[in-house]
TIKEKOL-75874 format. One line per field, with one value per residue (C-alpha): residue in one letter; x negated, y negated, z. Coordinates in steps of 0.2 Angstrom, whole numbers, always signed. Layout:
N
r: (A / ...)
u: (X / ...)
v: (Y / ...)
w: (Z / ...)
***
This chain:
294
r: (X / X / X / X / X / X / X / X / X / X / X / X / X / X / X / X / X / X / X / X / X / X / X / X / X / X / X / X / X / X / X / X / X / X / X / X / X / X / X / X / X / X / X / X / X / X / X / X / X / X / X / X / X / X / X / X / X / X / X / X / X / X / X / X / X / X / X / X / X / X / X / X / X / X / X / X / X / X / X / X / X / X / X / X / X / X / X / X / X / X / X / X / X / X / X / X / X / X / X / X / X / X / X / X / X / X / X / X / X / X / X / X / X / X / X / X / X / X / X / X / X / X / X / X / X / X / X / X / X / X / X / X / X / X / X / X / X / X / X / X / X / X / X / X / X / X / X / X / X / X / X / X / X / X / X / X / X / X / X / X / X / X / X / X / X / X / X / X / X / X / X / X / X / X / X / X / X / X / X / X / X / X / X / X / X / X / X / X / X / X / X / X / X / X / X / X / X / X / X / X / X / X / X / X / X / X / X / X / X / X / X / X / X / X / X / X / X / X / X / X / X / X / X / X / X / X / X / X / X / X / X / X / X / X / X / X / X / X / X / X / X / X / X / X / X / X / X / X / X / X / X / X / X / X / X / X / X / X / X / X / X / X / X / X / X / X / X / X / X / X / X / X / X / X / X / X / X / X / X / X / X / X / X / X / X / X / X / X / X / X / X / X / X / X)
u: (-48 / -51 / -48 / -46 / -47 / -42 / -49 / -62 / -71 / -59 / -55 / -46 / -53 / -72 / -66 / -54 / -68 / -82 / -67 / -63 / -83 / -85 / -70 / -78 / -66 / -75 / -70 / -70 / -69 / -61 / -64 / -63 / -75 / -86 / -97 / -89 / -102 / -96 / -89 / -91 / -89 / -78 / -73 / -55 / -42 / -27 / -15 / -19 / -9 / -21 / -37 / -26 / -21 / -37 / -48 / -33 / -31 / -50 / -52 / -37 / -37 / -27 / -22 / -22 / -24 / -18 / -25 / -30 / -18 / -21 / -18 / -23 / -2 / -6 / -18 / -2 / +10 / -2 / +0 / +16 / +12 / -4 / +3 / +17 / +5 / -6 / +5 / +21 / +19 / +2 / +9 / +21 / +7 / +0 / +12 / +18 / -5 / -1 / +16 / +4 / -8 / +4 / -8 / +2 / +2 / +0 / +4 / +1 / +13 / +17 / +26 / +30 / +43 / +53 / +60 / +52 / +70 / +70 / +55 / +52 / +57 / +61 / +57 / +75 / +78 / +85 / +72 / +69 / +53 / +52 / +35 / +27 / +17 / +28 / +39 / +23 / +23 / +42 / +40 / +29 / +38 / +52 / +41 / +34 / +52 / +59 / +41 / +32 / +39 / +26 / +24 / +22 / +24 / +14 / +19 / +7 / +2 / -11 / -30 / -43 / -59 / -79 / -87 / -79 / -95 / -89 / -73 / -68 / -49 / -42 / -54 / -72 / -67 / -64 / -80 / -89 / -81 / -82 / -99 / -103 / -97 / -83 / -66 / -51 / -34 / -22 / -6 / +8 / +24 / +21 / +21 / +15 / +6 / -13 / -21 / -36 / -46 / -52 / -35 / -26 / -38 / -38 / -19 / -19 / -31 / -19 / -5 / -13 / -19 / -2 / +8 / +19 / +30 / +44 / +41 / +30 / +25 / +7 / +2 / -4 / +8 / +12 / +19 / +5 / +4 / -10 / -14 / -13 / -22 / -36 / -36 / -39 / -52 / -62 / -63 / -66 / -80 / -85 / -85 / -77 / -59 / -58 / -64 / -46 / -30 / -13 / -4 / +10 / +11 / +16 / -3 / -9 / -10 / -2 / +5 / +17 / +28 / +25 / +39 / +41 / +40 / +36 / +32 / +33 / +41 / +27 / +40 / +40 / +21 / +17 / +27 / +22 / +3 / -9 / -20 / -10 / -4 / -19 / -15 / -21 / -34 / -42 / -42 / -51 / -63 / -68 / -69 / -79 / -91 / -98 / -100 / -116 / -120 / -116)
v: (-360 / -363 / -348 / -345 / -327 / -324 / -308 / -310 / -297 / -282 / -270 / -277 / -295 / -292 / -284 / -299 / -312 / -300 / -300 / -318 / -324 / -311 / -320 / -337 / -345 / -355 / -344 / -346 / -334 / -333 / -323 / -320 / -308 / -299 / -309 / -307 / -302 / -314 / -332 / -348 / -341 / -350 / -344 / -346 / -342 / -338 / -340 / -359 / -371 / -386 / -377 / -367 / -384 / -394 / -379 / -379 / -398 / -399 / -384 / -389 / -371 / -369 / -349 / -342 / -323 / -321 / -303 / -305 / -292 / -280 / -263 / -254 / -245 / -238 / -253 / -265 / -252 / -255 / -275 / -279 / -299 / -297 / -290 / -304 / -316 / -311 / -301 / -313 / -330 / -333 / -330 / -344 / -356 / -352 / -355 / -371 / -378 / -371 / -383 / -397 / -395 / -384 / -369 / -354 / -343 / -323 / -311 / -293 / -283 / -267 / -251 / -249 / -261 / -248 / -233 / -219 / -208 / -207 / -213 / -219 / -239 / -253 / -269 / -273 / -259 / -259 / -263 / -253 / -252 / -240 / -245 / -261 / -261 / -261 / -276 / -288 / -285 / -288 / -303 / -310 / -307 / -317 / -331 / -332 / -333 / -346 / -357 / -356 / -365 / -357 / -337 / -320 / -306 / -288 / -274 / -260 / -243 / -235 / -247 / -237 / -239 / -242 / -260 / -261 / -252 / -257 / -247 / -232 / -231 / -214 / -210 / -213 / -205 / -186 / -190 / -192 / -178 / -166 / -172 / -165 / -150 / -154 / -146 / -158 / -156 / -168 / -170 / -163 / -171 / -189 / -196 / -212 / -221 / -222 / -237 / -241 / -257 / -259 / -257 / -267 / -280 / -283 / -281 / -298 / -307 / -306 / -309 / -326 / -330 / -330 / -338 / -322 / -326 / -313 / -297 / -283 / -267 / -266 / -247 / -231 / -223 / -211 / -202 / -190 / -181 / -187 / -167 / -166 / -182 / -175 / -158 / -168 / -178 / -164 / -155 / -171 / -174 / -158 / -154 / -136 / -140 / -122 / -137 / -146 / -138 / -144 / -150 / -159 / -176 / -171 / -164 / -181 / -189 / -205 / -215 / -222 / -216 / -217 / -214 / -199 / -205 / -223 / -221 / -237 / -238 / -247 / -248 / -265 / -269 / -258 / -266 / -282 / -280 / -279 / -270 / -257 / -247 / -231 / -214 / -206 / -192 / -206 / -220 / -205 / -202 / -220 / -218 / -204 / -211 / -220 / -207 / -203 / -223 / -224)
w: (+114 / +133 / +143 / +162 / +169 / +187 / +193 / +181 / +190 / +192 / +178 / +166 / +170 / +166 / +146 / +144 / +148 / +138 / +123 / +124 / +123 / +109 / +100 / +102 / +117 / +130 / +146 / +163 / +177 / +193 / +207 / +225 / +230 / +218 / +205 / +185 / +174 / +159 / +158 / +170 / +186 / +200 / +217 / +219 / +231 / +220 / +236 / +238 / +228 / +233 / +227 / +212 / +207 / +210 / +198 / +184 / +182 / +181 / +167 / +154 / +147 / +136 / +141 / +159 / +161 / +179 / +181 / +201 / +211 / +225 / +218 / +231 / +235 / +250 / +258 / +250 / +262 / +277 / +275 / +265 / +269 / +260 / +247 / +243 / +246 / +233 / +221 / +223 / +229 / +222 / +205 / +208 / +213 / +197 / +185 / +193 / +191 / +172 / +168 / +173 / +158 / +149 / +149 / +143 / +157 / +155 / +170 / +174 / +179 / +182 / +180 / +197 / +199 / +191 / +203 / +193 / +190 / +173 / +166 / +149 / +152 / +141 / +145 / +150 / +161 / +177 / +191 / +208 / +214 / +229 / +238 / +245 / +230 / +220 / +228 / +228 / +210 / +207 / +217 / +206 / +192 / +200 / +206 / +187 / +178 / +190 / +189 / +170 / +156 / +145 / +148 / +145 / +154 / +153 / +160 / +161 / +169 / +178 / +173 / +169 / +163 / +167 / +172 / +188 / +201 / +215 / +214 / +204 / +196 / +194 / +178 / +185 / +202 / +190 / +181 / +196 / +206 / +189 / +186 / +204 / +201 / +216 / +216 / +214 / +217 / +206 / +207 / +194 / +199 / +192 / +178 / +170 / +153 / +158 / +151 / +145 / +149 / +133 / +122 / +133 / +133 / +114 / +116 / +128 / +118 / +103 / +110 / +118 / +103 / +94 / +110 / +112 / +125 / +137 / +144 / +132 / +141 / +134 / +142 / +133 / +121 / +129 / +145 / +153 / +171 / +183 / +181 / +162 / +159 / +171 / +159 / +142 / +154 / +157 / +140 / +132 / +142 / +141 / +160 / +171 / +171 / +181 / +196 / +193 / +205 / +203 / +216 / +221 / +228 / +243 / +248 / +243 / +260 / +253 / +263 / +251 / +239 / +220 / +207 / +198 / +182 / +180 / +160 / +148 / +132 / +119 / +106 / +106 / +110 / +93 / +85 / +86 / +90 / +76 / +93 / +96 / +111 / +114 / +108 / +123 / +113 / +106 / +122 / +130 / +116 / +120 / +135 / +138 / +127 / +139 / +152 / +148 / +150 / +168)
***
């Protein structure tokens, strides 16, 4: 299988292309920015349709991962136009380069195209994202249902995971801070399904494999505090959790809001995955041992 990665670098980009090589597919990676460590590396601009076009019609692959996105909530407040650019209309650009060489398309989503309110959501839940962020993302979405003939689309929540150095995700921030020996403050009142690169890497790969198609929220199994998750962090990895303070998200700083609770509901990834949705003791077990690695 010929495989194209966009974001081939970033978090959840560098597993899928070290996954996919593993499993024997010929992979090639896009980035914009940062080198990828695994795969055919190409520079691409996923916001123009020319080049887009030009790089897919030239590869053939048979499965795009579009995994590029600025993540970054409170950078995508400062400039909403970036943000739709990159998380909406760049999607759409995508999708319509894939029905030229009917390359199944898979695109990351997120769960902050839901309001937060209740938590817990399905995949055909009411959507109401509240931030910028959030809006980009939806965007997408909408730009991918009204553009690809062959698609799926994967919600998840809160990345994290090692091979990204050049910047840290909720997870290697605490290990480097409780490593240090630094005091951290971490918020109480929100709510989400923490994911690991790893798990939800092998969960994409299969489903590309099998041509999967709609929306499947592929996130941990379950719902976790940024403050309770940072506990079971810390005694995992055997550091001082007496350095961790709970707050509230309103002595964050933030500059834009985040849903209270923005959890997924796996159901329907576990049960039609082989590679299932992380239990959250053992997606830290995995994680934690590489600690000592990095």
């Amino acid at each position: 299988m010929k495989v194209l990665v966009t974001g081939a670098s970033g978090l959840l980009g560098t597993k899928l292309t070290e996954y996919a090589l593993q499993s024997g597919h010929a992979v090639t990676s896009a980035y914009s920015q940062h080198r990828p460590s695994y795969g055919v590396p190409i520079c691409l601009d996923a916001t123009n349709e020319a080049k887009v076009q030009e790089a897919i019609l030239s590869i053939k692959p048979d499965v795009v991962f579009n995994t590029a996105s600025l993540t970054d909530v409170d950078l995508c407040e400062e400039q909403p136009e970036l943000a739709m650019r990159v998380n909406g209309q760049a999607v759409g650009i995508i999708a319509r380069a894939c029905n030229k060489t009917g390359s199944f398309l898979i695109h990351l989503s997120t769960d902050y195209v839901f309001d937060g309110e209740r938590g817990h959501y399905r995949e055909d839940d009411k959507i109401g994202p509240i931030n910028v962020y959030g809006r980009s993302k939806l965007f997408g979405e909408t730009e991918l249902a009204h553009n690809a003939i062959h698609y799926l689309l994967a919600r998840t929540s809160v990345l994290y995971g090692w091979d990204r150095a050049y910047r840290p995700n909720f997870a290697t921030w605490l290990v480097a801070k409780l490593r240090a020996g630094q005091p951290v403050g971490v918020v109480t009142d929100q709510i989400a399904s923490p994911t690991l690169n790893t798990n939800l890497a092998k969960m994409l790969l299969e489903a590309a494999e099998r041509r999967l198609t709609g929306i499947i929220h592929m996130a941990g199994a379950a719902p976790i505090s940024r403050y309770e998750f940072a506990l079971k962090l810390s005694r995992i990895c055997d550091f001082n959790d007496g350095l961790l303070t709970p707050i509230t998200h309103s002595a964050t700083g933030w500059k834009a809001r985040r849903p209270k609770d923005s959890s997924l509901d796996v159901g329907k990834a576990a049960q039609l995955l082989d590679k299932k949705p992380g239990a959250i003791d053992e997606a830290l077990k995995e994680f934690a041992s590489e600690v000592t690695l990095k």
